[in-house]
NUDO-416423 format. One record per atom (N, C-alpha, C): atom name; x negated, y, z. Coordinates in steps of 0.02 Angstrom, whole numbers, plus 50000, padded with zeros to 5 digits. Each point is the difference from the previous one (the first is absolute). Example, Ala and Ser with C-alpha at 12.3 -4.5 7.8 and 13.67 -1.06 7.14 Angstrom:
REM NUDO-416423
TORDO | N | 49340 | 49716 | 50390 .
TORDO | CA | 50045 | 50059 | 50000 .
TORDO | C | 49955 | 50060 | 50000 .
TORDO | N | 50018 | 50053 | 49964 .
TORDO | CA | 49958 | 50059 | 50003 .
TORDO | C | 50039 | 50055 | 50037 .
***
This chain:
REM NUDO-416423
TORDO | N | 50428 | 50648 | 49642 .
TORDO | CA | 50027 | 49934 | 49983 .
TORDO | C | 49945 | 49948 | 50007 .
TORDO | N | 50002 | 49949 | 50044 .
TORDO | CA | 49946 | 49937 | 50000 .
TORDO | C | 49990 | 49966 | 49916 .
TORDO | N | 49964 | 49967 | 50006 .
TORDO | CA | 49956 | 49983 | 49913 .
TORDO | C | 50055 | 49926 | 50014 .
TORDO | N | 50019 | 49997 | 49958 .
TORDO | CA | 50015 | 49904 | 49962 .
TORDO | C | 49941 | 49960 | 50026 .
TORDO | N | 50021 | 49938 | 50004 .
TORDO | CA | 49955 | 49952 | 50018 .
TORDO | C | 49968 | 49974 | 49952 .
TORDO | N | 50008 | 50040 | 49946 .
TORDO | CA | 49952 | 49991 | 49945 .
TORDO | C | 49943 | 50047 | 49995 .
TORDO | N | 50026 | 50068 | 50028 .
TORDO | CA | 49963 | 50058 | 49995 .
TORDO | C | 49948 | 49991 | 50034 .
TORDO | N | 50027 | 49973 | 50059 .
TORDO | CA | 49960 | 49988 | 50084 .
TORDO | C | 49956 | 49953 | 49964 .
TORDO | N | 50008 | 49930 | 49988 .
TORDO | CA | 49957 | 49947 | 49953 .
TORDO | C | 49948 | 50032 | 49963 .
TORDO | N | 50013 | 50029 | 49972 .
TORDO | CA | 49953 | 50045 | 49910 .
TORDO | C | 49951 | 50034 | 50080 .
TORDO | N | 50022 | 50029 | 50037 .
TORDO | CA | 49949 | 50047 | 50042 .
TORDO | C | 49976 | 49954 | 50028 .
TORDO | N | 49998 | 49946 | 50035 .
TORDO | CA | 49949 | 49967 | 50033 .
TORDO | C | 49955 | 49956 | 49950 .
TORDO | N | 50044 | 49992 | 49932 .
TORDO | CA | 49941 | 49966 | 49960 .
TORDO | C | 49948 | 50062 | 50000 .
TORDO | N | 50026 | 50054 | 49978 .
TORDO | CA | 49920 | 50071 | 50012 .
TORDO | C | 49970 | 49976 | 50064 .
TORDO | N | 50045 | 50012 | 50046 .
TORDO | CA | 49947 | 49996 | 50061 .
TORDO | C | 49970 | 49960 | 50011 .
TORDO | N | 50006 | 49925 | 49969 .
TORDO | CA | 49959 | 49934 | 50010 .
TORDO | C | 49952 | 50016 | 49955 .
TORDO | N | 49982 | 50044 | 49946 .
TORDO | CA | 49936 | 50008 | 49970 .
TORDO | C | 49983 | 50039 | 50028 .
TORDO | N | 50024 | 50072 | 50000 .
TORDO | CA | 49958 | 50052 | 50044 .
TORDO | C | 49957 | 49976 | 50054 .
TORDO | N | 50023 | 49962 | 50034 .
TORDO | CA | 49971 | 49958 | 50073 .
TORDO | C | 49947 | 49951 | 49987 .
TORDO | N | 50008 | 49950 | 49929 .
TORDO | CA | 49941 | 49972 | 49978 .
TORDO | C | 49961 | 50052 | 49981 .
TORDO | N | 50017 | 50058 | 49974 .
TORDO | CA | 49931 | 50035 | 49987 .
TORDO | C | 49996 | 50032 | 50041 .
TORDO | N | 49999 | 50033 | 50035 .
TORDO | CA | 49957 | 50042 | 50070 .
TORDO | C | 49966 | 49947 | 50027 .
TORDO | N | 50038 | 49928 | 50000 .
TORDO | CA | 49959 | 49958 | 50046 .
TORDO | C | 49938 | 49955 | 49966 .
TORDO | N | 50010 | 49994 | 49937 .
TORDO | CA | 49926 | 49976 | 49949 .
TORDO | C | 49948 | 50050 | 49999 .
TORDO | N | 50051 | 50065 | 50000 .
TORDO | CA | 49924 | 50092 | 49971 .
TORDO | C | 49978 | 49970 | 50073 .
TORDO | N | 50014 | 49994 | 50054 .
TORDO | CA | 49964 | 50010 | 50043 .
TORDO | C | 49949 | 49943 | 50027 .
TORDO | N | 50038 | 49922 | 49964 .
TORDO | CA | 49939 | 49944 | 49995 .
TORDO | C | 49964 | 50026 | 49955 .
TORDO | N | 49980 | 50035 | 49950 .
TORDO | CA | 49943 | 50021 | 49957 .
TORDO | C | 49955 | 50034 | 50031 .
TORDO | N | 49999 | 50023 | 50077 .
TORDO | CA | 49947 | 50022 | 50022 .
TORDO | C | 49963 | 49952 | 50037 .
TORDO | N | 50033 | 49930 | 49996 .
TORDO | CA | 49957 | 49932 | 50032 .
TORDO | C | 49946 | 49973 | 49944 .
TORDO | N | 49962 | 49967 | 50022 .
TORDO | CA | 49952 | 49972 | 49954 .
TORDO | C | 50025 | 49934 | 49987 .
TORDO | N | 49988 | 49970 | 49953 .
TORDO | CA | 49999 | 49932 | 49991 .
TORDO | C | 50009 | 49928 | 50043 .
TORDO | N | 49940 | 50020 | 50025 .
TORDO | CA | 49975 | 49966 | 50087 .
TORDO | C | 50068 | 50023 | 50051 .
TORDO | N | 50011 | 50058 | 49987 .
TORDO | CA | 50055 | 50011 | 50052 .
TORDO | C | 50075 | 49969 | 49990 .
TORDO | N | 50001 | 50005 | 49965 .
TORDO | CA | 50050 | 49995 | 49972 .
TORDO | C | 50030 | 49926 | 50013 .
TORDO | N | 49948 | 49961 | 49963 .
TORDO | CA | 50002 | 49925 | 50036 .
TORDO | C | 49990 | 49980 | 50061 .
TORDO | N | 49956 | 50043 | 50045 .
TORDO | CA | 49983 | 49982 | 50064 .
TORDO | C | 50069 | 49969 | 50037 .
TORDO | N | 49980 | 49959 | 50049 .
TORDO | CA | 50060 | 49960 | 50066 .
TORDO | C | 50023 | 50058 | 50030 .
TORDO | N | 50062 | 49983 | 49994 .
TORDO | CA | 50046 | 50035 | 50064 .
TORDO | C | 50051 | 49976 | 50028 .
TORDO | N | 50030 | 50047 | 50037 .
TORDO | CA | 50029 | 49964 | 50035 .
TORDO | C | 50079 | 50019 | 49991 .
TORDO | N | 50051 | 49955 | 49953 .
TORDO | CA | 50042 | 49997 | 49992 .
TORDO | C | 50050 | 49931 | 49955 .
TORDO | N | 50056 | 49989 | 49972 .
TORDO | CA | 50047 | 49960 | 49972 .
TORDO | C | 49932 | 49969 | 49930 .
TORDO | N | 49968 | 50050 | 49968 .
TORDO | CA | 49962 | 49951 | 49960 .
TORDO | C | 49927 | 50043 | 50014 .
TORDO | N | 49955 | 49944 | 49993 .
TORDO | CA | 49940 | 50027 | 50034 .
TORDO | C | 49947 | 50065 | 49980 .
TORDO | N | 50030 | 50045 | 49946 .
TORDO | CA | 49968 | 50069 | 49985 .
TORDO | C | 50065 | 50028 | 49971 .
TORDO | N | 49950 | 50037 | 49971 .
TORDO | CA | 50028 | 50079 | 49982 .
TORDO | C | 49996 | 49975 | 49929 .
TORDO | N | 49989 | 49968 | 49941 .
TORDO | CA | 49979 | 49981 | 49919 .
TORDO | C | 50059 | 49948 | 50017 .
TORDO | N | 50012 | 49942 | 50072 .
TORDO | CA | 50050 | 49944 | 49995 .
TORDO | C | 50063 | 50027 | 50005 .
TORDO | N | 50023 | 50050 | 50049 .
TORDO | CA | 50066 | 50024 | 50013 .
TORDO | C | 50026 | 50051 | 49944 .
TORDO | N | 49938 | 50045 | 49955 .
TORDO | CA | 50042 | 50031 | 49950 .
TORDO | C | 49994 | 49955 | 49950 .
TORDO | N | 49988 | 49957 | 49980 .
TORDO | CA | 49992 | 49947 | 49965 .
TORDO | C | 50062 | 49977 | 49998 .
TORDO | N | 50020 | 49977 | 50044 .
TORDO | CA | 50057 | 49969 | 50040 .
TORDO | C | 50067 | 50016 | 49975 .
TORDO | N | 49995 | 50092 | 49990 .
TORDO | CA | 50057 | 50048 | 49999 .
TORDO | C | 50000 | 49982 | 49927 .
TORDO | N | 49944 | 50011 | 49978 .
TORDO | CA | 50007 | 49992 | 49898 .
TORDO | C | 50044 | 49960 | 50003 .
TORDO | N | 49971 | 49919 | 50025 .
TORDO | CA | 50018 | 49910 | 49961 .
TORDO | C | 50088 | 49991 | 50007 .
TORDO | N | 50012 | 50034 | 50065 .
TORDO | CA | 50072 | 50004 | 50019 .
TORDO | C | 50059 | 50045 | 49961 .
TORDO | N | 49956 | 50073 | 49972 .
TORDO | CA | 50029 | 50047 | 49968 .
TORDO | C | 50035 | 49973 | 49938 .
TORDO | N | 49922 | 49952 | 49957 .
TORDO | CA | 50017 | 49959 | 49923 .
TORDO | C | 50047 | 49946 | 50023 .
TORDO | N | 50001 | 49957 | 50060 .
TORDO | CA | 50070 | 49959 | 50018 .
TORDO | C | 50062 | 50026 | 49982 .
TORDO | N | 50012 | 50056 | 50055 .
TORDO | CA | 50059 | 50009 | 49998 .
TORDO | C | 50043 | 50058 | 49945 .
TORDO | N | 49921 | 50046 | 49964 .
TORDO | CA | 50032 | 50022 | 49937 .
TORDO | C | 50008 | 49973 | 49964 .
TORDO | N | 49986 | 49957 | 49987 .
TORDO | CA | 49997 | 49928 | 49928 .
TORDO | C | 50081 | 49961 | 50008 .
TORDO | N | 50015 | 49989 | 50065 .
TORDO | CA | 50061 | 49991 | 50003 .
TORDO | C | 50052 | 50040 | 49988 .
TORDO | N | 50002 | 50071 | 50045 .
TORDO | CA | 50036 | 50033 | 49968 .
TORDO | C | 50005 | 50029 | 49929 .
TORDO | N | 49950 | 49980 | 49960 .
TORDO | CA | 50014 | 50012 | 49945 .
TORDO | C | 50017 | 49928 | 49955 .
TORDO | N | 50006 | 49955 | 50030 .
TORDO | CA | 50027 | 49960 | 49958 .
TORDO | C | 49968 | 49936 | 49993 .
TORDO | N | 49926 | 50017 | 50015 .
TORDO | CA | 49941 | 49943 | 49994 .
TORDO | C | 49997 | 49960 | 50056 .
TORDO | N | 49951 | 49945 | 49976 .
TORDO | CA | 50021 | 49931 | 50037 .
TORDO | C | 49897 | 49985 | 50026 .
TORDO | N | 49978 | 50071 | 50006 .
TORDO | CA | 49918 | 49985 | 50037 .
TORDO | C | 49981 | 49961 | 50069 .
TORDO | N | 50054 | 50009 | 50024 .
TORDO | CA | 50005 | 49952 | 50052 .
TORDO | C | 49918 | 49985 | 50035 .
TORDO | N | 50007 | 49949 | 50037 .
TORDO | CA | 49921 | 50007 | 50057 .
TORDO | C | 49944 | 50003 | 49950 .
TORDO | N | 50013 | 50004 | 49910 .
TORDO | CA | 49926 | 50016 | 50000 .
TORDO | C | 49973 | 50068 | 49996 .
TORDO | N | 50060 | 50027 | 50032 .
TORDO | CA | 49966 | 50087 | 50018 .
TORDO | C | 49937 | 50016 | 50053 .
TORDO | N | 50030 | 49932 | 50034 .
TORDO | CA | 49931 | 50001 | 50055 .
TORDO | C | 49946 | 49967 | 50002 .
TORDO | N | 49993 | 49930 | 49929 .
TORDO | CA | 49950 | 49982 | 49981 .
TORDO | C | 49941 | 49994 | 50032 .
TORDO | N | 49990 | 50071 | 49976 .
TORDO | CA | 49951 | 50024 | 50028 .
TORDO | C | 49996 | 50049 | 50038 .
TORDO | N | 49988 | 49986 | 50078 .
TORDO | CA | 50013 | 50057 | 50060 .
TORDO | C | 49986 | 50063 | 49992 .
TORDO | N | 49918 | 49986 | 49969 .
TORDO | CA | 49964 | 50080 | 50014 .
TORDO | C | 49996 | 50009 | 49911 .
TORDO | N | 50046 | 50029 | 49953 .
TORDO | CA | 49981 | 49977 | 49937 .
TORDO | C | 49957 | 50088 | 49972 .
TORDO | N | 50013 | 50051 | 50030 .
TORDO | CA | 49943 | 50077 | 50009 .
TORDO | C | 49966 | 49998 | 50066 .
TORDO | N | 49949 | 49983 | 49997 .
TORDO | CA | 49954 | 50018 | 50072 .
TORDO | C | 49967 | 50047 | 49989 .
TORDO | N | 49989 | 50023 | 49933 .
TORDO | CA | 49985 | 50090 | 49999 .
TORDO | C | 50054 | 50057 | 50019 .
TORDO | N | 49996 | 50012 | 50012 .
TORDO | CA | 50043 | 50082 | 50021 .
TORDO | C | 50037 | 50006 | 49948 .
TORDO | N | 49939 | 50034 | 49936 .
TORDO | CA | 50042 | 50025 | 49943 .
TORDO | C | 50044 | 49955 | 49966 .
TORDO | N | 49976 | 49946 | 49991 .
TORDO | CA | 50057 | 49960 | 49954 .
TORDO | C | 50049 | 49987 | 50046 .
TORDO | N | 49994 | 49994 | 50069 .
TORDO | CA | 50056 | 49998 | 50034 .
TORDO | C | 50065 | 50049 | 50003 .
TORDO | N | 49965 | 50055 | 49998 .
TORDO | CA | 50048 | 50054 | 50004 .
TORDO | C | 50013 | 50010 | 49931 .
TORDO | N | 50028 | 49997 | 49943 .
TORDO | CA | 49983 | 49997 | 49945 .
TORDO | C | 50064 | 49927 | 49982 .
TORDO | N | 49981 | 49967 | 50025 .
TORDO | CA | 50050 | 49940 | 49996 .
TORDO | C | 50068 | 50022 | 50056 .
TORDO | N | 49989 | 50027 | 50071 .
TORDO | CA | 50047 | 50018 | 50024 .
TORDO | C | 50048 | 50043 | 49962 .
TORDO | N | 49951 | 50066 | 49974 .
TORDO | CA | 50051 | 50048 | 49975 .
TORDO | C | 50031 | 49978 | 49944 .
TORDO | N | 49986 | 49945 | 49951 .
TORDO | CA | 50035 | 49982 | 49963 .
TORDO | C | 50074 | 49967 | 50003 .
TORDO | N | 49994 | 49946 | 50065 .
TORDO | CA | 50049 | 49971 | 50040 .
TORDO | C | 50044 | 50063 | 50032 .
TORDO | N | 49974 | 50059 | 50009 .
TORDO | CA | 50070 | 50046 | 50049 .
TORDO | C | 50015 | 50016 | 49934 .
TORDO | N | 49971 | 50016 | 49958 .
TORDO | CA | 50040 | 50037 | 49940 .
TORDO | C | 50050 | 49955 | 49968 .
TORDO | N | 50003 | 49937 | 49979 .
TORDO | CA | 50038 | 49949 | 49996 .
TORDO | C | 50048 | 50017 | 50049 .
TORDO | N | 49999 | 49985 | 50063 .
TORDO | CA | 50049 | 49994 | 50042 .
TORDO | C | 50044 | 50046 | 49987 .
TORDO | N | 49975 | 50076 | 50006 .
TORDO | CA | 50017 | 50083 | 50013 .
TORDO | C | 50054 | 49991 | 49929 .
TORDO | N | 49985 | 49969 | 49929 .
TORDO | CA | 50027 | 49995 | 49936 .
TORDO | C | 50063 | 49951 | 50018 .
TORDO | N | 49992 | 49955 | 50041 .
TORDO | CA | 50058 | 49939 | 50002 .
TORDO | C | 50045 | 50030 | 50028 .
TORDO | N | 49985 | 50039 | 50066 .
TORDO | CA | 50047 | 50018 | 50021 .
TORDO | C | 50054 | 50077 | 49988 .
TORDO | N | 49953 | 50025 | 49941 .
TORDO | CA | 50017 | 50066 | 49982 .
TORDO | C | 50065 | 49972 | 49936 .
TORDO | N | 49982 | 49926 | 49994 .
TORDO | CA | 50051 | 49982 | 49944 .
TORDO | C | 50053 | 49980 | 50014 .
TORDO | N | 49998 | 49995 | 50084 .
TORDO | CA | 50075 | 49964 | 50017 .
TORDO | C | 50063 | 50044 | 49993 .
TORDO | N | 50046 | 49968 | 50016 .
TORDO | CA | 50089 | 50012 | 50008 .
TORDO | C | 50019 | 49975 | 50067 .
TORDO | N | 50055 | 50005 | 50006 .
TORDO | CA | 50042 | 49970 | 50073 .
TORDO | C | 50002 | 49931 | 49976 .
TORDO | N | 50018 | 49956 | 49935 .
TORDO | CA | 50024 | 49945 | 49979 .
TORDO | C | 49927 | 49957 | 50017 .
TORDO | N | 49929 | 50043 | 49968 .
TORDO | CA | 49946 | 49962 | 50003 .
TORDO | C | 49964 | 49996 | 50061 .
TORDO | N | 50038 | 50056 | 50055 .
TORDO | CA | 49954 | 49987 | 50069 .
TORDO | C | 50050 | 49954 | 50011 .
TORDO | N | 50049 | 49954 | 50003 .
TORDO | CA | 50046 | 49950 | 50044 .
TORDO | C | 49972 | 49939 | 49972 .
TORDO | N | 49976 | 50016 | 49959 .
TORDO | CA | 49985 | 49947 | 49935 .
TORDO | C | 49938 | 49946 | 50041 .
TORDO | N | 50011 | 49923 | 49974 .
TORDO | CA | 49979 | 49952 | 50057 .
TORDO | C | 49938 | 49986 | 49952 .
TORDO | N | 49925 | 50002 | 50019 .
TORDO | CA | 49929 | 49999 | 49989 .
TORDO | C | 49974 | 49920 | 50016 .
TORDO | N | 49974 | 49976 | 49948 .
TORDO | CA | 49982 | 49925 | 50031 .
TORDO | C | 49918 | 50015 | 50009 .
TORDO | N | 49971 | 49970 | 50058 .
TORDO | CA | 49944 | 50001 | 50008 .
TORDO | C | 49984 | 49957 | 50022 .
TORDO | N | 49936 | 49977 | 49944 .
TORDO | CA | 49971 | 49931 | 49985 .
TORDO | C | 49949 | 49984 | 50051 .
TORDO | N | 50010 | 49975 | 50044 .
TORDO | CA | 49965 | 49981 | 50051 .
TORDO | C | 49967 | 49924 | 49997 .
TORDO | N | 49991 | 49964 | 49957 .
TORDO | CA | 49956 | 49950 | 49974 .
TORDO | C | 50031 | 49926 | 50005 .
TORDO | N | 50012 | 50002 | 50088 .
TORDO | CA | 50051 | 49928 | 49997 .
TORDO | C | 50071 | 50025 | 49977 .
TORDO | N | 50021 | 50061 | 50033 .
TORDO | CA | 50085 | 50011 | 49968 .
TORDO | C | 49985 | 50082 | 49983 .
TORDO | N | 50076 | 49998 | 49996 .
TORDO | CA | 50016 | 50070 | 49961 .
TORDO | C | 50026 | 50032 | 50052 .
TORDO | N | 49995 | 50049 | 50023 .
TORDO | CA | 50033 | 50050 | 50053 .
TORDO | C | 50039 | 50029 | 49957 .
TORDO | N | 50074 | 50003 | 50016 .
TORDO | CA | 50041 | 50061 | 49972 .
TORDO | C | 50003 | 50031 | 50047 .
TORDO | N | 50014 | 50080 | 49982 .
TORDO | CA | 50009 | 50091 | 50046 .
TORDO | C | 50024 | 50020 | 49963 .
TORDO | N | 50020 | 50063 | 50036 .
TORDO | CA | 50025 | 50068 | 49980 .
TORDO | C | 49962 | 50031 | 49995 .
TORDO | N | 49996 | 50032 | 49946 .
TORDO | CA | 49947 | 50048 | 49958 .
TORDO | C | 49973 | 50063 | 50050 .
TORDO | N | 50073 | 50037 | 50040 .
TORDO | CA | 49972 | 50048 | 50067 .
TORDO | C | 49986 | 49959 | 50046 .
TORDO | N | 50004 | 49949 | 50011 .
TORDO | CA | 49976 | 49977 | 50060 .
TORDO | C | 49916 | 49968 | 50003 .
TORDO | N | 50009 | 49978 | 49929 .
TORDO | CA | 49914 | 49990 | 49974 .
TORDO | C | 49953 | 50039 | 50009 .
TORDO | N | 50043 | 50056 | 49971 .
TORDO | CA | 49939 | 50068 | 50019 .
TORDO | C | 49997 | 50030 | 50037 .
TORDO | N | 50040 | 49997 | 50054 .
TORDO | CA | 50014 | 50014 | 50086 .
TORDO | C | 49920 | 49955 | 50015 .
TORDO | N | 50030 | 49946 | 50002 .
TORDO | CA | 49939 | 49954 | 50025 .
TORDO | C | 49945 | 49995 | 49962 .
TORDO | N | 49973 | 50033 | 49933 .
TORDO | CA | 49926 | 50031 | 49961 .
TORDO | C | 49977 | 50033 | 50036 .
TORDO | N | 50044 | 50067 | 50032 .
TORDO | CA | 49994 | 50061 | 50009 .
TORDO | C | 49960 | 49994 | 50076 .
TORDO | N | 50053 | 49952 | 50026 .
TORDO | CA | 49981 | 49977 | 50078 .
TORDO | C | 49936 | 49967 | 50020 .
TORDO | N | 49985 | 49994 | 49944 .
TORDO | CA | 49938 | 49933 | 49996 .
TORDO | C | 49941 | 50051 | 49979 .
TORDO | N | 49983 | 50066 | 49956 .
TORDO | CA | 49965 | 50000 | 49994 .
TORDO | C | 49979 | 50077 | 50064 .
TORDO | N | 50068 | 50020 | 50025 .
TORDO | CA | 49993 | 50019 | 50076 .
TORDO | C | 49940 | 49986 | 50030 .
TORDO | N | 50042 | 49949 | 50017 .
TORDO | CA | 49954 | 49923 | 50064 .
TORDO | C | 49911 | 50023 | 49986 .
TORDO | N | 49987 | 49949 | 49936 .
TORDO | CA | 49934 | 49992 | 49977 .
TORDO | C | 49994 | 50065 | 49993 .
TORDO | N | 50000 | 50049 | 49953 .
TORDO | CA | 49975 | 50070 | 50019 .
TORDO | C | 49962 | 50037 | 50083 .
TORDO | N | 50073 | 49975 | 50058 .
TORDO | CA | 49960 | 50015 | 50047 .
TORDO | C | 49949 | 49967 | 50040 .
TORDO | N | 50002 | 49946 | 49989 .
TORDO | CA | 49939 | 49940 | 50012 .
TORDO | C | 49930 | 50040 | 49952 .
TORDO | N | 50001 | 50011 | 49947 .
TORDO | CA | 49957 | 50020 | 49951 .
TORDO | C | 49979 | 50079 | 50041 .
TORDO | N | 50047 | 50022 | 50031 .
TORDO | CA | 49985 | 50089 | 50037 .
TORDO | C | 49971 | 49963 | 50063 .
TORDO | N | 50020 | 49955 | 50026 .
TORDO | CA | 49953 | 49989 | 50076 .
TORDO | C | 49934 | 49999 | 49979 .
TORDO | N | 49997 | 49942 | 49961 .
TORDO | CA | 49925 | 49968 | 49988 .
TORDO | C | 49969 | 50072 | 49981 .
TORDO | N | 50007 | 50050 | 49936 .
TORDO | CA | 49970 | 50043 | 49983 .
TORDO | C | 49982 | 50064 | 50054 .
TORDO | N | 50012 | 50002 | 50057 .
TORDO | CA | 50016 | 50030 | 50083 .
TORDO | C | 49922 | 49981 | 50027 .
TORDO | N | 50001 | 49917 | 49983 .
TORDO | CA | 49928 | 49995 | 50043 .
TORDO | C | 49933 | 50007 | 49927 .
TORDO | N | 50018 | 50031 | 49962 .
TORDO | CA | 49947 | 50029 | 49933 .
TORDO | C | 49979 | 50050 | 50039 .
TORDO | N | 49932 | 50043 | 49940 .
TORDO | CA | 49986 | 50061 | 50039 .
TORDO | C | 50056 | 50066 | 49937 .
TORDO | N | 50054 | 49954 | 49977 .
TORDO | CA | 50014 | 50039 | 49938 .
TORDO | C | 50070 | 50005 | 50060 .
TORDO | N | 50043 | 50056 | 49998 .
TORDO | CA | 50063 | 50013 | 50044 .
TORDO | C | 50068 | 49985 | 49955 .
TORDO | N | 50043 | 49960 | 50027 .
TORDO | CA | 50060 | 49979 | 49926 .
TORDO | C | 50028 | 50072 | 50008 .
TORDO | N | 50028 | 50001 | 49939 .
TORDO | CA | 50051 | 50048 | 49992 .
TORDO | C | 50060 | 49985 | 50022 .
TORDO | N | 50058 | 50053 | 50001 .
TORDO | CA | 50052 | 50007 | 50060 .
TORDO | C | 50044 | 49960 | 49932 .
TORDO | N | 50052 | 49942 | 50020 .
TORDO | CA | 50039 | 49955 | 49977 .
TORDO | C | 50051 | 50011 | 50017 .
TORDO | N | 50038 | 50043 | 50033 .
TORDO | CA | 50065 | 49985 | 50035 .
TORDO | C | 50045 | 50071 | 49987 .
TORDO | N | 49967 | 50005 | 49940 .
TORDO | CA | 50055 | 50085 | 49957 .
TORDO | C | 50048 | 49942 | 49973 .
TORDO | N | 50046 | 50038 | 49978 .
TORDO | CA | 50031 | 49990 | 49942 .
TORDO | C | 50056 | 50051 | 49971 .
TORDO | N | 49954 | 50041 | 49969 .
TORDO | CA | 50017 | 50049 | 49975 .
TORDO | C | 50052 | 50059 | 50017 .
TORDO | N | 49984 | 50012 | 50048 .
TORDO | CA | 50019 | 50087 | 50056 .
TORDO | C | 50003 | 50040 | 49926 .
TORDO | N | 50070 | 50048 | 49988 .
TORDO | CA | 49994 | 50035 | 49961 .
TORDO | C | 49950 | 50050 | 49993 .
TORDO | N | 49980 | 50037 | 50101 .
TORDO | CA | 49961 | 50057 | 49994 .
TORDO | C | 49931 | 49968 | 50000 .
TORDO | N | 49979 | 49941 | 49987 .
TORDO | CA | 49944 | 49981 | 50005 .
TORDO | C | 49973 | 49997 | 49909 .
TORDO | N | 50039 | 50014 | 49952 .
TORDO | CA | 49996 | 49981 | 49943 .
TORDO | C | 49917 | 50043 | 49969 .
TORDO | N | 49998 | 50062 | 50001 .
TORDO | CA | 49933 | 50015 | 50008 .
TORDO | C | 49956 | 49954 | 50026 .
TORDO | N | 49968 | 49963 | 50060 .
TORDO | CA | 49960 | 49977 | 50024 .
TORDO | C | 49995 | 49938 | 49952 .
TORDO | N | 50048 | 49964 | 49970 .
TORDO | CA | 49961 | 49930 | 49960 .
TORDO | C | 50018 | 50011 | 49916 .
TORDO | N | 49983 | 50088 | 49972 .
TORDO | CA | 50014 | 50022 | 49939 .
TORDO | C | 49942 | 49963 | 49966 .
TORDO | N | 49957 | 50016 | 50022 .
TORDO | CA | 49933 | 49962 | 49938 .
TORDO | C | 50007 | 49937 | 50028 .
TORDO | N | 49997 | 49948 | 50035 .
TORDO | CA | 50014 | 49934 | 49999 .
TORDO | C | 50046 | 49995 | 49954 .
TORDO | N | 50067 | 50002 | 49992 .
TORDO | CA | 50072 | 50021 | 49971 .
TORDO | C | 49948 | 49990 | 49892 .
TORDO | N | 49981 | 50061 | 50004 .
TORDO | CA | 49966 | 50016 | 49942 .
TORDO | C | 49964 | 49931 | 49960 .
TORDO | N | 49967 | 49991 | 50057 .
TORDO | CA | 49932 | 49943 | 49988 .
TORDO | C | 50053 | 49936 | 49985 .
TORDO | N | 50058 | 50003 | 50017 .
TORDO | CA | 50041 | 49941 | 49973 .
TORDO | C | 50059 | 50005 | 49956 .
TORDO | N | 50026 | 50055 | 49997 .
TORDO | CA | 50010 | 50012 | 49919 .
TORDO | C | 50077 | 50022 | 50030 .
TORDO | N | 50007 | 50003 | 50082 .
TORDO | CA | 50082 | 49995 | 50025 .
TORDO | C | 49990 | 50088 | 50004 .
TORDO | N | 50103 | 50007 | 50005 .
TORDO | CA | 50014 | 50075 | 50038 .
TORDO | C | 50060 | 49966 | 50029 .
TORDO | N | 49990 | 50060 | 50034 .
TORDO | CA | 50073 | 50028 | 50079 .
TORDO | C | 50068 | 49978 | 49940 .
TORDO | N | 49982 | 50054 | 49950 .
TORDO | CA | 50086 | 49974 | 49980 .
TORDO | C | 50023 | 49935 | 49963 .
TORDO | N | 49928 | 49952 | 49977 .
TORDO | CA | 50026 | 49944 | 49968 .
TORDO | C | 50024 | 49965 | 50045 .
TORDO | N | 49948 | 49995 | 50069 .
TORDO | CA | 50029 | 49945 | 50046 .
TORDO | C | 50072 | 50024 | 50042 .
TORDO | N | 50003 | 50064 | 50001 .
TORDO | CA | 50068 | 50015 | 50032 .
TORDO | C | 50065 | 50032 | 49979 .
TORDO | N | 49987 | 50008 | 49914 .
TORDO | CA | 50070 | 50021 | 49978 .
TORDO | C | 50055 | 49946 | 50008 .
TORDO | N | 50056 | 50049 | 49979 .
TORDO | CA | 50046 | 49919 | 50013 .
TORDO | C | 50022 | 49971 | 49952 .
TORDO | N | 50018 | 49954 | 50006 .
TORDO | CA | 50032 | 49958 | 49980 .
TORDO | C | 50053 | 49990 | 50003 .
TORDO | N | 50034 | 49982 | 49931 .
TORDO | CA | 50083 | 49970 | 50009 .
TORDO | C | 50011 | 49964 | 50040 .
TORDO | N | 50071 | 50017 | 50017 .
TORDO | CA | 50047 | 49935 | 50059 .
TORDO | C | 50002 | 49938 | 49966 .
TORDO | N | 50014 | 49944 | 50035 .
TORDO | CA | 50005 | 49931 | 49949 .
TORDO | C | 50053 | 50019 | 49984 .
***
């Protein structure tokens, strides 16, 4: 039986953290210097583009949950240019997300999200919001895997999303974030 489009939702919120973390463990083998160094992509390093992924993450979870943070999520562009507090602030933001969406219903995914965009208010649809989170942190993710390509550090592989017979291979990642096979894929009631 295919998963609800809630089920499907709840699994790519996992996979949008799983994917920030393979792809931060593996900026932790850059230095500082590296990290910031020029490159060549949408924002000019590797500290600006995951940076990027945070400021956008607190946008658009702040909306879907109700809040009105609006552009001063991005304030400040680069607001972790260390690694650790970066990653650290990310995983806090997927866990939020991974929680919002583990709380929905059919009534609350149709349900219309205002997002405070500074001169006006954008109204959405709550799945379509996070269609386009989800889509967005895609994008920048693989911009963030090019740039890390011309490092001497090799990105890790981005483009699983969770192969049942692959479930062994990302068990201790899995661990290291507190997820299992059956939270993200039991089912769920019909609406």
């Amino acid at each position: 039986m295919p998963p609800s489009l809630l089920g499907s939702l709840l699994a790519q919120a996992h996979n949008n953290a799983w994917a920030n973390h393979r792809l931060l463990t593996a900026c932790a083998g850059l230095t500082p210097a590296e990290l910031a160094a020029p490159r060549c992509g949408f924002f000019p390093s590797l500290a600006a583009t995951l940076n990027h992924i945070l400021v956008i993450d607190w946008f658009y979870v702040d909306a879907l949950e109700g809040g009105t943070l609006g552009p001063a999520a991005w304030a400040d562009r680069v607001p972790h240019p260390d690694l650790p507090s970066l990653r650290a602030a990310q995983a806090a933001v997927d866990a939020r997300l991974i929680h919002h969406v583990a709380q929905l219903d059919a009534a609350a995914l149709a349900a219309m999200v205002q997002v405070h965009r500074g001169h006006r208010v954008q109204v959405e649809r709550r799945d379509r919001l996070l269609l386009h989170l989800f889509q967005h942190q895609l994008h920048h993710r693989g911009q963030a895997h090019a740039m890390l390509s011309s490092s001497r550090i090799a990105p890790p592989q981005l483009d699983e999303f969770f192969a049942a017979e692959e479930a062994p291979l990302r068990a201790a990642e899995f661990a290291e974030l507190g997820f299992s096979e059956a939270a993200i894929w039991e089912a769920r009631p019909a609406p």
